[in-house]
PDB file as gemmi writes it, atoms N, CA and C in Angstrom:
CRYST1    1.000    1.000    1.000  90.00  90.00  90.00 P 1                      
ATOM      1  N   UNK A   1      -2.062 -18.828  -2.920  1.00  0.00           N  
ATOM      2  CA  UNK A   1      -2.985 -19.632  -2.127  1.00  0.00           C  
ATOM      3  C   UNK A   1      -3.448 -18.867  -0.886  1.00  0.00           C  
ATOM      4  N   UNK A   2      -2.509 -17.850   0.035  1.00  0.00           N  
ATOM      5  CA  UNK A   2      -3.005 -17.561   1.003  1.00  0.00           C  
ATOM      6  C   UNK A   2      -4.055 -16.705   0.813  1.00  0.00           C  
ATOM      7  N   UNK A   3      -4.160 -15.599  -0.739  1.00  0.00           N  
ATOM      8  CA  UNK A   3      -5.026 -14.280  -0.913  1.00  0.00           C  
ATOM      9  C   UNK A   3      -6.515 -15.496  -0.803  1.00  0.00           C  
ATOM     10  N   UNK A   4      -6.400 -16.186  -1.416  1.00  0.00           N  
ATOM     11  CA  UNK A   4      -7.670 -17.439  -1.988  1.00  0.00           C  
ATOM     12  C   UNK A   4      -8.060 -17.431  -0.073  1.00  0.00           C  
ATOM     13  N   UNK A   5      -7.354 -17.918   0.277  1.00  0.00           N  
ATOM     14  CA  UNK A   5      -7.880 -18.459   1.643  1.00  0.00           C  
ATOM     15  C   UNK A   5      -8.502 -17.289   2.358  1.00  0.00           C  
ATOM     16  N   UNK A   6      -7.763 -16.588   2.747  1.00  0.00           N  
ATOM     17  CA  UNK A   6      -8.585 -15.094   2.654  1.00  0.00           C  
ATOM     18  C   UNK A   6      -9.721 -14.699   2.740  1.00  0.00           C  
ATOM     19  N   UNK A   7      -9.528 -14.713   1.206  1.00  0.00           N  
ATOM     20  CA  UNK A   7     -10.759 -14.176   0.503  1.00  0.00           C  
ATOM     21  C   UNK A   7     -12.248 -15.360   0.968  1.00  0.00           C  
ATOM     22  N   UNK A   8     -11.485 -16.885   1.088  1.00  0.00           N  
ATOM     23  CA  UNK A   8     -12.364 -17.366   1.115  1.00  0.00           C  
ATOM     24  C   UNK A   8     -13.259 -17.462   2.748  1.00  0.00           C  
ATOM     25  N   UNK A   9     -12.210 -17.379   3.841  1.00  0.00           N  
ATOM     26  CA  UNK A   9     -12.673 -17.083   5.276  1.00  0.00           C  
ATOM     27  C   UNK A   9     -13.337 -15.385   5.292  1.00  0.00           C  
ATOM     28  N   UNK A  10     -12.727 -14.466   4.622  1.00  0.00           N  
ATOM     29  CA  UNK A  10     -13.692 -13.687   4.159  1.00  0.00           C  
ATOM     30  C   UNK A  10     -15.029 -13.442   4.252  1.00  0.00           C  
ATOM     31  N   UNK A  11     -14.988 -13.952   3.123  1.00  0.00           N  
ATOM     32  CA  UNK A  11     -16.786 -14.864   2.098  1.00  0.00           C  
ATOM     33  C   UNK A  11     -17.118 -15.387   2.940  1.00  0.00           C  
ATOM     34  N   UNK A  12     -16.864 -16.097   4.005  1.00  0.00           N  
ATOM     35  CA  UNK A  12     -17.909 -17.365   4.685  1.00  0.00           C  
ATOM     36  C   UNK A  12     -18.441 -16.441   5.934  1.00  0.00           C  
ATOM     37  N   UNK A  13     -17.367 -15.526   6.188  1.00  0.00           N  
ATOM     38  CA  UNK A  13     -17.604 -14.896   7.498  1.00  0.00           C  
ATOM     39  C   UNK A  13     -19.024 -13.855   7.249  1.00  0.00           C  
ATOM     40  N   UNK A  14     -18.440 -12.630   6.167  1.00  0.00           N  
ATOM     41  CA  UNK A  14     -19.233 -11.908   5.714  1.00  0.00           C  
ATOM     42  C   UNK A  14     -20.901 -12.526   5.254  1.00  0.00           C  
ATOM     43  N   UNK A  15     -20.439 -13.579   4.494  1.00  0.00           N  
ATOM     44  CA  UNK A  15     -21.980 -14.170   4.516  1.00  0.00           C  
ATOM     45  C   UNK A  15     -23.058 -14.670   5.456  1.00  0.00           C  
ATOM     46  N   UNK A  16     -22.080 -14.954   6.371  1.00  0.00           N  
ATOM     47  CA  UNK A  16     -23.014 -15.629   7.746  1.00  0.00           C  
ATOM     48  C   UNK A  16     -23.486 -14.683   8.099  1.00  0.00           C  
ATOM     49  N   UNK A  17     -22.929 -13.333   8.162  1.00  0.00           N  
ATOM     50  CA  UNK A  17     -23.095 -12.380   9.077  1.00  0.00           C  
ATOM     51  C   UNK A  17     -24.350 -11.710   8.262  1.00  0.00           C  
ATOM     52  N   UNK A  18     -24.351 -11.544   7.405  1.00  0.00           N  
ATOM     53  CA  UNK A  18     -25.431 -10.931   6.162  1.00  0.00           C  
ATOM     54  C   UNK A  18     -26.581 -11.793   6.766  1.00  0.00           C  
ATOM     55  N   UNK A  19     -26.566 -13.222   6.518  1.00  0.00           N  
ATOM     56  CA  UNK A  19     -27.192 -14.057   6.437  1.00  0.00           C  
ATOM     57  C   UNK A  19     -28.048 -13.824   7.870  1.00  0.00           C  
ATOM     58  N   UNK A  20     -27.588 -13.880   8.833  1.00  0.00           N  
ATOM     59  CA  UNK A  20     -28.396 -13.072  10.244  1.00  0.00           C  
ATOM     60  C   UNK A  20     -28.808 -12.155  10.228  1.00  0.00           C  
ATOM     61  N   UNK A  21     -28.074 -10.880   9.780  1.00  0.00           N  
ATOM     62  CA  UNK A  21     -28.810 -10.026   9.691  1.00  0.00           C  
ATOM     63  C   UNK A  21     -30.167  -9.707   8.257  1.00  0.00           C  
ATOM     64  N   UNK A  22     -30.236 -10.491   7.374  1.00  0.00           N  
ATOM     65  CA  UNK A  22     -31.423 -10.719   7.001  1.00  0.00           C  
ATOM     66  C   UNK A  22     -32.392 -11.801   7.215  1.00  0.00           C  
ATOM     67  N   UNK A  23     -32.247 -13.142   8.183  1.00  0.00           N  
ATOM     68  CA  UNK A  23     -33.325 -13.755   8.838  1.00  0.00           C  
ATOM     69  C   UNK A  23     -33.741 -13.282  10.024  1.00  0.00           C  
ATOM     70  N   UNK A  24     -32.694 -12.105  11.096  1.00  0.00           N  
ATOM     71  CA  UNK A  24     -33.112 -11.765  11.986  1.00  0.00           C  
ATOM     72  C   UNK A  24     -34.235 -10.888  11.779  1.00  0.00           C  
ATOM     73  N   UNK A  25     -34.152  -9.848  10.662  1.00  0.00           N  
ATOM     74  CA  UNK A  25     -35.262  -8.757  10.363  1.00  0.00           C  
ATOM     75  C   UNK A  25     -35.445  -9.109   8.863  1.00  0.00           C  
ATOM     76  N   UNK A  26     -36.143  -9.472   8.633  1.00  0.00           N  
ATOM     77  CA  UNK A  26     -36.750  -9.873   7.257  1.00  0.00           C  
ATOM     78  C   UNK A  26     -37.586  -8.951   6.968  1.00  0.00           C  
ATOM     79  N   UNK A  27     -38.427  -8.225   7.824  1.00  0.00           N  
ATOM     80  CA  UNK A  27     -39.470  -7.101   7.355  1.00  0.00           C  
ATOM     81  C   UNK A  27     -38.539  -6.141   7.022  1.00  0.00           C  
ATOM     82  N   UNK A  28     -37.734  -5.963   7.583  1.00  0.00           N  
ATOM     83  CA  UNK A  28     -37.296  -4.707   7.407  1.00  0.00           C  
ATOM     84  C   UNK A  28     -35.417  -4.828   6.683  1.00  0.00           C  
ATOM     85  N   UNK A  29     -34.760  -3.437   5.956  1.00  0.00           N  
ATOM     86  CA  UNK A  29     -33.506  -3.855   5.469  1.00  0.00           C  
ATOM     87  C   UNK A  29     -32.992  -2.789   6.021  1.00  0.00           C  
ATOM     88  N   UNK A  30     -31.703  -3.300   6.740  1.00  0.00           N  
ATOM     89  CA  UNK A  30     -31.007  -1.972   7.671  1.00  0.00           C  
ATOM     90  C   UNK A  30     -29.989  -1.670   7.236  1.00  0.00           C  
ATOM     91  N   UNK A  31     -30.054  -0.792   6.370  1.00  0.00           N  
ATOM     92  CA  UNK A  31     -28.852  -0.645   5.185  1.00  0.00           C  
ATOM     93  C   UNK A  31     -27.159   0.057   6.179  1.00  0.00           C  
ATOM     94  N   UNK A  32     -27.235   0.133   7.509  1.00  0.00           N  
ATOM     95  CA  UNK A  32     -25.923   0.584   8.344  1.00  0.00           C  
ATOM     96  C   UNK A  32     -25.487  -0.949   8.397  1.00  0.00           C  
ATOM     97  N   UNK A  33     -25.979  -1.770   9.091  1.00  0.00           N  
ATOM     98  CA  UNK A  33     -25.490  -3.555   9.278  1.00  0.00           C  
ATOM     99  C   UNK A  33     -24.874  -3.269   8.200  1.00  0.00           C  
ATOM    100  N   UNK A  34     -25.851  -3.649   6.986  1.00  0.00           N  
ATOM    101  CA  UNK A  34     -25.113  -3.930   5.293  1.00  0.00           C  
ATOM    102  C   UNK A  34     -23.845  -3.238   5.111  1.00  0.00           C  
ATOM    103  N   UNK A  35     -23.456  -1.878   5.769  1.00  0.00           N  
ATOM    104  CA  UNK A  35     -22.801  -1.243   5.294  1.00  0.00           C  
ATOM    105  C   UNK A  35     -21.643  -1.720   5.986  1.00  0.00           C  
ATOM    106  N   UNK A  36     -21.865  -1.923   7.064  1.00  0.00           N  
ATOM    107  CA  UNK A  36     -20.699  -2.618   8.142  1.00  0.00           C  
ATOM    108  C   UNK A  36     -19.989  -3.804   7.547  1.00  0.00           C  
ATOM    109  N   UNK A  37     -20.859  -4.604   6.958  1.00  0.00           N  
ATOM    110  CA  UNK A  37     -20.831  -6.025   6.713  1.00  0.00           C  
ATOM    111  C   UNK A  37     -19.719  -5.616   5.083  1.00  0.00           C  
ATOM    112  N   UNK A  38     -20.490  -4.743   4.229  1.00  0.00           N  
ATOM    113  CA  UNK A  38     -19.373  -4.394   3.063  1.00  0.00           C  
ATOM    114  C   UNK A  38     -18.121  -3.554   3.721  1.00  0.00           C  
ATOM    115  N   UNK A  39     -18.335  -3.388   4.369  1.00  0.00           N  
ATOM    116  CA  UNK A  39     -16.464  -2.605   4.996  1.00  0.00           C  
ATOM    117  C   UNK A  39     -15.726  -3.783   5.171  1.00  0.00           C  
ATOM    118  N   UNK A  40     -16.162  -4.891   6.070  1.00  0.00           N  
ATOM    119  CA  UNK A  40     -15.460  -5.437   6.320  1.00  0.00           C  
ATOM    120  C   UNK A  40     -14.511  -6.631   5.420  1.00  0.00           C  
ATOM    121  N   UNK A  41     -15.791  -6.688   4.574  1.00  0.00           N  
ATOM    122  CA  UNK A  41     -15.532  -7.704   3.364  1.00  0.00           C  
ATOM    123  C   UNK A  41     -14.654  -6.945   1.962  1.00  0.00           C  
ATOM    124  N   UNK A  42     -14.514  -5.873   2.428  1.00  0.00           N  
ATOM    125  CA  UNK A  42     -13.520  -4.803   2.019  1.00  0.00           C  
ATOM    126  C   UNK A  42     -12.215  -4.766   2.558  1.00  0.00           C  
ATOM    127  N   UNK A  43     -12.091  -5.291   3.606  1.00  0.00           N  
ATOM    128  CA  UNK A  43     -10.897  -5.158   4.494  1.00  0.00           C  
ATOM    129  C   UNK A  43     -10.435  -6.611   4.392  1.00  0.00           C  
ATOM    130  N   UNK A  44     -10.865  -7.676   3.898  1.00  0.00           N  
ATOM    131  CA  UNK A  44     -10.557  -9.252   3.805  1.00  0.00           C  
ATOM    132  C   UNK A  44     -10.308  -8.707   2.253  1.00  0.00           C  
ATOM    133  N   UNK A  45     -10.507  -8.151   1.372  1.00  0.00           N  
ATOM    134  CA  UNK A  45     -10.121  -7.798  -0.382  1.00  0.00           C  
ATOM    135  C   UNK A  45      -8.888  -7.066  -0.342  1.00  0.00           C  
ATOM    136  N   UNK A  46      -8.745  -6.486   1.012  1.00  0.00           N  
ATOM    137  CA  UNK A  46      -7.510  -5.293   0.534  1.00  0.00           C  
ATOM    138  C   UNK A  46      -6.345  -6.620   0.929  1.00  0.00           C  
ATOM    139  N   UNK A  47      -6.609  -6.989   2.018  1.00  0.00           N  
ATOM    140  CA  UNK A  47      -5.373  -7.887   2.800  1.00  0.00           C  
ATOM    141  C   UNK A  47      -5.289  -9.132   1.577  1.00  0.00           C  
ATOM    142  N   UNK A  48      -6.231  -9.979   1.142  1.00  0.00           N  
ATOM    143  CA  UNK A  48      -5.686 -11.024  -0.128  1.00  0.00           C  
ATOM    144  C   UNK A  48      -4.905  -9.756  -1.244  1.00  0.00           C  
ATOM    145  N   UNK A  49      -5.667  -8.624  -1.623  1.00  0.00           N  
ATOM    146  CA  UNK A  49      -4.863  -8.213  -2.441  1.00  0.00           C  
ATOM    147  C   UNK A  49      -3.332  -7.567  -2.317  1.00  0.00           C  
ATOM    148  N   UNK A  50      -2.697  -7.111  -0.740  1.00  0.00           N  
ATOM    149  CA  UNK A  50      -1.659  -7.329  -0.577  1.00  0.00           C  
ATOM    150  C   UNK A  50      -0.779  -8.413  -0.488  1.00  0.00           C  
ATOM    151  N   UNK A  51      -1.508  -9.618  -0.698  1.00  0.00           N  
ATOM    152  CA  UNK A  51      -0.548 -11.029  -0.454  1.00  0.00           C  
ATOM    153  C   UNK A  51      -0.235 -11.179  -2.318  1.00  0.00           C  
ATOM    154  N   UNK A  52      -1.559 -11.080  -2.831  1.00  0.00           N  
ATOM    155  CA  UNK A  52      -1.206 -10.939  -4.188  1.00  0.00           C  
ATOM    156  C   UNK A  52      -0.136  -9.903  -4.610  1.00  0.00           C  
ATOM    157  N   UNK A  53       0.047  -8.811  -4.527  1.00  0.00           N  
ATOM    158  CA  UNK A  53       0.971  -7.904  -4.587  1.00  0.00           C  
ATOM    159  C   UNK A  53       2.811  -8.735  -4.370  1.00  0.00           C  
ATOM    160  N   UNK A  54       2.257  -9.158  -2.983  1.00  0.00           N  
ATOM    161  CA  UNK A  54       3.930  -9.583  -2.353  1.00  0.00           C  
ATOM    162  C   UNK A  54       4.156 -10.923  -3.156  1.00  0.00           C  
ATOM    163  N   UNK A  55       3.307 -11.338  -3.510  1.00  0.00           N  
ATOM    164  CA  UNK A  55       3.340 -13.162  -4.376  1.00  0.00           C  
ATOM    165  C   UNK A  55       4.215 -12.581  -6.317  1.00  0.00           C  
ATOM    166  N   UNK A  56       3.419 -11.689  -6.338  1.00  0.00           N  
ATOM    167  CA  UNK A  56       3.757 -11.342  -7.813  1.00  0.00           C  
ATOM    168  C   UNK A  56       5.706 -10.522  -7.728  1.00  0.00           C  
ATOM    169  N   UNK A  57       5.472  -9.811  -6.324  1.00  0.00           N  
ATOM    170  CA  UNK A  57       7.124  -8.863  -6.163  1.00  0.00           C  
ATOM    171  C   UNK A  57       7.652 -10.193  -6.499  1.00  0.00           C  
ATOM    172  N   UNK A  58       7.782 -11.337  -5.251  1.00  0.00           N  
ATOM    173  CA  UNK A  58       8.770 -12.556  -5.281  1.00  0.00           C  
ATOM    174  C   UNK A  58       8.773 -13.296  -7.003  1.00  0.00           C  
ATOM    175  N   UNK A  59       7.579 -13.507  -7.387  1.00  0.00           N  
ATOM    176  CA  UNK A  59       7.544 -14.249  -8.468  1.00  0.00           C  
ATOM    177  C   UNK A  59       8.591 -13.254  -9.821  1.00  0.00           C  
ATOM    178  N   UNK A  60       8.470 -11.780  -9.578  1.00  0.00           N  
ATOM    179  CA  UNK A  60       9.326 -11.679 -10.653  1.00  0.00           C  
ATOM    180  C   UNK A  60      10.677 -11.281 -10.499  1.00  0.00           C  
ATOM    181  N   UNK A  61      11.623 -11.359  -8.700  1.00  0.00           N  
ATOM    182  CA  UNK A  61      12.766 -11.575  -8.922  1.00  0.00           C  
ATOM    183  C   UNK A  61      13.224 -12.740  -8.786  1.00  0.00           C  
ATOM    184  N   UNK A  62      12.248 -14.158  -8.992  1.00  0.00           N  
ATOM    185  CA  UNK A  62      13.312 -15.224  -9.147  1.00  0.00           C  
ATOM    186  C   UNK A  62      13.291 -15.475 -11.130  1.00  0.00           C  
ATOM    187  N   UNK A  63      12.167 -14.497 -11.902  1.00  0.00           N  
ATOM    188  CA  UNK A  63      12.300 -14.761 -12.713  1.00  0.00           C  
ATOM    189  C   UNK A  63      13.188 -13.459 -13.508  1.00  0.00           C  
ATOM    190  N   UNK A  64      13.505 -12.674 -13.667  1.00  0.00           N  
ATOM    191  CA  UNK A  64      14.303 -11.158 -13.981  1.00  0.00           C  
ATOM    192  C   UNK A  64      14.348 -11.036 -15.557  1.00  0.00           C  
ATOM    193  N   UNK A  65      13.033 -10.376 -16.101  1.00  0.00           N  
ATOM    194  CA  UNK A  65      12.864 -10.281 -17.605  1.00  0.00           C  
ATOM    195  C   UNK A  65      12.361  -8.975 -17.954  1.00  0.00           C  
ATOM    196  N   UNK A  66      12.510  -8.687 -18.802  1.00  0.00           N  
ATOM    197  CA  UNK A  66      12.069  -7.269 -18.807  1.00  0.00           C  
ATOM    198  C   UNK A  66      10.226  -6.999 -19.576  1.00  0.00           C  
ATOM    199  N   UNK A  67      10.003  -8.176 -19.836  1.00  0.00           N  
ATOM    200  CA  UNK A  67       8.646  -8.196 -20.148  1.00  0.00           C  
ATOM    201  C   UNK A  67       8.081  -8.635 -18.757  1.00  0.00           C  
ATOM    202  N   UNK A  68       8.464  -9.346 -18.032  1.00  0.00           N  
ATOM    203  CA  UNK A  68       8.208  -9.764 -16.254  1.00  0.00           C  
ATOM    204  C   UNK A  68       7.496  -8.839 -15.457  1.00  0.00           C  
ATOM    205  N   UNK A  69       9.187  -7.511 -16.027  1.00  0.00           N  
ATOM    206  CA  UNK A  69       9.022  -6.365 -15.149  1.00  0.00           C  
ATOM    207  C   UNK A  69       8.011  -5.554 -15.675  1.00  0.00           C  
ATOM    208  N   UNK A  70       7.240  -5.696 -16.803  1.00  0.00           N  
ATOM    209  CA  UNK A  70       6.776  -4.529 -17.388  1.00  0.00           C  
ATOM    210  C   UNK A  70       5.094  -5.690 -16.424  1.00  0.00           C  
ATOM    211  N   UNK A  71       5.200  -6.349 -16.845  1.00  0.00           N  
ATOM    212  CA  UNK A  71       3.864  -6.978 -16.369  1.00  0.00           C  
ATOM    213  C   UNK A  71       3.285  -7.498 -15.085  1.00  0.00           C  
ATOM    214  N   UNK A  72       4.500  -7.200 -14.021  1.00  0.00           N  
ATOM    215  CA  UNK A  72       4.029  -6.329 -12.677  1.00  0.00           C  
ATOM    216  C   UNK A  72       4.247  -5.181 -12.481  1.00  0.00           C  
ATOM    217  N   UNK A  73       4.677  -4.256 -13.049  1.00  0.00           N  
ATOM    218  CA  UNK A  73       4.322  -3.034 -13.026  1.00  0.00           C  
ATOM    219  C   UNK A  73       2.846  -2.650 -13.100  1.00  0.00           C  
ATOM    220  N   UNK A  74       2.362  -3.338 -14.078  1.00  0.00           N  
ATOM    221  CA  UNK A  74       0.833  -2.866 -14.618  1.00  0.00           C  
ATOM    222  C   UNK A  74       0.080  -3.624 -13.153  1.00  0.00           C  
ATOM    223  N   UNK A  75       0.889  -5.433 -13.250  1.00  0.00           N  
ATOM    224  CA  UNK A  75      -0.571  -5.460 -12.502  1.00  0.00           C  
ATOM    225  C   UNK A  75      -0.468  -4.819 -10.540  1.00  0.00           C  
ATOM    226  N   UNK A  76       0.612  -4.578 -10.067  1.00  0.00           N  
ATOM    227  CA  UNK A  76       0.864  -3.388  -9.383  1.00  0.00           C  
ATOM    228  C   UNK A  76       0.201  -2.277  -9.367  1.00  0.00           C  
ATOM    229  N   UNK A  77       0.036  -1.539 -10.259  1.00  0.00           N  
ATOM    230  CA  UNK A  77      -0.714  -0.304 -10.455  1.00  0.00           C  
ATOM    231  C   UNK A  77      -2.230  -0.728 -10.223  1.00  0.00           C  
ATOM    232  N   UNK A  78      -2.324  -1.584 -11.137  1.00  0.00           N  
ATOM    233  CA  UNK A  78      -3.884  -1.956 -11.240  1.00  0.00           C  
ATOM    234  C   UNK A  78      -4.305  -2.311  -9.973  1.00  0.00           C  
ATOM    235  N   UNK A  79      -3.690  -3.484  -9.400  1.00  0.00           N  
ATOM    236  CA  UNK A  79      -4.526  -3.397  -8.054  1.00  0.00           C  
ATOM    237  C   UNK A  79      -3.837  -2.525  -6.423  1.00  0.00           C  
ATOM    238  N   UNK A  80      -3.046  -1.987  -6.939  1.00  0.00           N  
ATOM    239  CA  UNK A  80      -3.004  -0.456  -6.144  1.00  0.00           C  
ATOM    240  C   UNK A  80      -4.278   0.423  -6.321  1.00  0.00           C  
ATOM    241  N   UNK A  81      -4.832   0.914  -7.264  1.00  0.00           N  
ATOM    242  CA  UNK A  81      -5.484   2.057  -7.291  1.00  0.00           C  
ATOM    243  C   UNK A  81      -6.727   0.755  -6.884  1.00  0.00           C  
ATOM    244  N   UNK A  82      -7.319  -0.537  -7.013  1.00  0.00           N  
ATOM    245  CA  UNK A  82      -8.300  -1.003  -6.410  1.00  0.00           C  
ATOM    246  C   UNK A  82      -8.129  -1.372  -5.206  1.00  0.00           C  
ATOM    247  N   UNK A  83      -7.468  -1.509  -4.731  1.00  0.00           N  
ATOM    248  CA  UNK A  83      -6.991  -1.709  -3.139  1.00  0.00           C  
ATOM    249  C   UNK A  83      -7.065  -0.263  -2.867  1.00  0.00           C  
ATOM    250  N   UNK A  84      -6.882   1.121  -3.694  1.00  0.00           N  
ATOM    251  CA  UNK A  84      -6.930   2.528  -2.976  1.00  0.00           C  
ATOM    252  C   UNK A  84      -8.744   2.831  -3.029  1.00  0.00           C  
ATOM    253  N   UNK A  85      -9.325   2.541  -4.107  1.00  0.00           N  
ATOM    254  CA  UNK A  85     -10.628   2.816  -3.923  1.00  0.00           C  
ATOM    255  C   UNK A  85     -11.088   1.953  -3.211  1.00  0.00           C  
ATOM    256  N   UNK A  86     -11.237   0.525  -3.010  1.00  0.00           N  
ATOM    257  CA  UNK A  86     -11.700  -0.117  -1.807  1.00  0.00           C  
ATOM    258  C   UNK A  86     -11.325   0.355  -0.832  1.00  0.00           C  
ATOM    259  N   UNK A  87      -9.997   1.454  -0.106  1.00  0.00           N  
ATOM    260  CA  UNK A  87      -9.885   1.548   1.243  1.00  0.00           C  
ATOM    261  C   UNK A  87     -10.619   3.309   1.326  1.00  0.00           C  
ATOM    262  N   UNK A  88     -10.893   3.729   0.269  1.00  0.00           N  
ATOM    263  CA  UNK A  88     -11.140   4.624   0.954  1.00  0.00           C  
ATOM    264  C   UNK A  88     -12.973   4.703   0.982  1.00  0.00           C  
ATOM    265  N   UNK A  89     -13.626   3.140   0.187  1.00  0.00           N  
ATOM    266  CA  UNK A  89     -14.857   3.380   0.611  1.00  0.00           C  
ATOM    267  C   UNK A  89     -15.091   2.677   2.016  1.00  0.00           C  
ATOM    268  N   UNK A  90     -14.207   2.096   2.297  1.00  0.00           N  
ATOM    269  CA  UNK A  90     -14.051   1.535   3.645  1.00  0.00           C  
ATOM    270  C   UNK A  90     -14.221   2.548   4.885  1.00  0.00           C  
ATOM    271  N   UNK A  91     -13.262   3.459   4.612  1.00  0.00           N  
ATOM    272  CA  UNK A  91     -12.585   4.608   5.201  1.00  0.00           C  
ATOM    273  C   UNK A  91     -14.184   5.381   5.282  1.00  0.00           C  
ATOM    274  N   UNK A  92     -14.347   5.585   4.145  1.00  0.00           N  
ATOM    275  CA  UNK A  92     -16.204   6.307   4.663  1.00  0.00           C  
ATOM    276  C   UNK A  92     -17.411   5.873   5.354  1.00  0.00           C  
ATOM    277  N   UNK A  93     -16.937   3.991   4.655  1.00  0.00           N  
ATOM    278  CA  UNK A  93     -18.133   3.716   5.985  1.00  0.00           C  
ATOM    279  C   UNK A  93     -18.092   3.426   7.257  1.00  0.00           C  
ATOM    280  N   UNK A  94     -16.378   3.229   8.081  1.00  0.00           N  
ATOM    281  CA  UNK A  94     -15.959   3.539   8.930  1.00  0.00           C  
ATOM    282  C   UNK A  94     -16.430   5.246   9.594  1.00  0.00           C  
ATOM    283  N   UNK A  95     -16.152   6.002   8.658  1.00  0.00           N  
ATOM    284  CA  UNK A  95     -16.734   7.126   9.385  1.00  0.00           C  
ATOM    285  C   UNK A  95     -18.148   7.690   9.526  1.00  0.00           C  
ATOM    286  N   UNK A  96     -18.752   6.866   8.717  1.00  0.00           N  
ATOM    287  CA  UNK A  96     -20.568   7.266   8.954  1.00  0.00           C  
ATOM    288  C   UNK A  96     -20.768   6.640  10.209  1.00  0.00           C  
ATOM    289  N   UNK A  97     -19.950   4.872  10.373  1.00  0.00           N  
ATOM    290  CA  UNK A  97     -20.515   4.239  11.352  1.00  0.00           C  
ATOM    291  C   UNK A  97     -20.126   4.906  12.733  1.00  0.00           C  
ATOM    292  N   UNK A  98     -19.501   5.860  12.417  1.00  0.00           N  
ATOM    293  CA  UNK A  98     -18.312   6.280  13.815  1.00  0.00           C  
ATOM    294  C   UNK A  98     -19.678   7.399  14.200  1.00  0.00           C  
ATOM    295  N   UNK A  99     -19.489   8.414  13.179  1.00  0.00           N  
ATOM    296  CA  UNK A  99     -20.748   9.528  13.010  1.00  0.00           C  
ATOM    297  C   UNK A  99     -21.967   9.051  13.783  1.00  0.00           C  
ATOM    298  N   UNK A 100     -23.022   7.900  13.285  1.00  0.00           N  
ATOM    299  CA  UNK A 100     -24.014   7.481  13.500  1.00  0.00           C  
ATOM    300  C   UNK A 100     -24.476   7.056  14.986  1.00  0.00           C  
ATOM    301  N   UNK A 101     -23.301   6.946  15.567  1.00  0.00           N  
ATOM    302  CA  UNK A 101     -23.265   6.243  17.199  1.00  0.00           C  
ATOM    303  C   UNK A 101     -23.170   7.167  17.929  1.00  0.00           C  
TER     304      UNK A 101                                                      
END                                                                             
C-alpha cells in the first residue's frame, strides 16, 4: 500500500507540475522543465519500488519455501536493474540540469 501511495502523490504532483508548465507556455515546449519533471517522477518510481522490494523481503520470511525464495529472487533482480536504469537516467538529467545553469 505505501509503494501505491507513492506512486500515487507522485502522479498528482508530477502532473500538476506538467500541467503548468504546459498552460503556462502553450506556444512553445521546453523540453529542460519536461526533463526535470521526468527525473523527478523517476525518483517517486525508485522510492515505491524500494518499499516494494522491502514488502516482498518481509513477505517471504514469514512464508520460508523454496519456490518463495526462487520468486523473489527474480522479482528482486527484475526491479533492481529497473530501479538501476531509472536512477541512472535520473542521474543524467540531474547532470544536464546542473550543466545547463
Amino acid at each position: 500500500m505505501i509503494a501505491v501511495i507513492i506512486l500515487l502523490i507522485g502522479m498528482v504532483k508530477v502532473l500538476y507540475k506538467y500541467l503548468v508548465v504546459e498552460i503556462k507556455e502553450i506556444r512553445k515546449t521546453h523540453i529542460k522543465k519536461i526533463q526535470l519533471i521526468r527525473c523527478e517522477l523517476g525518483i517517486y518510481i525508485l522510492l515505491a519500488l524500494d518499499f516494494l522490494i522491502a514488502k516482498d523481503i518481509i513477505h517471504t520470511v514469514t512464508d520460508l519455501s523454496y519456490e518463495r525464495l526462487i520468486e523473489l529472487s527474480v522479482l528482486i533482480v527484475l526491479r533492481t536493474i529497473i530501479g538501476f536504469f531509472i536512477g541512472k537516467e535520473v542521474e543524467v538529467l540531474e547532470k544536464e540540469e546542473y550543466i545547463m545553469k
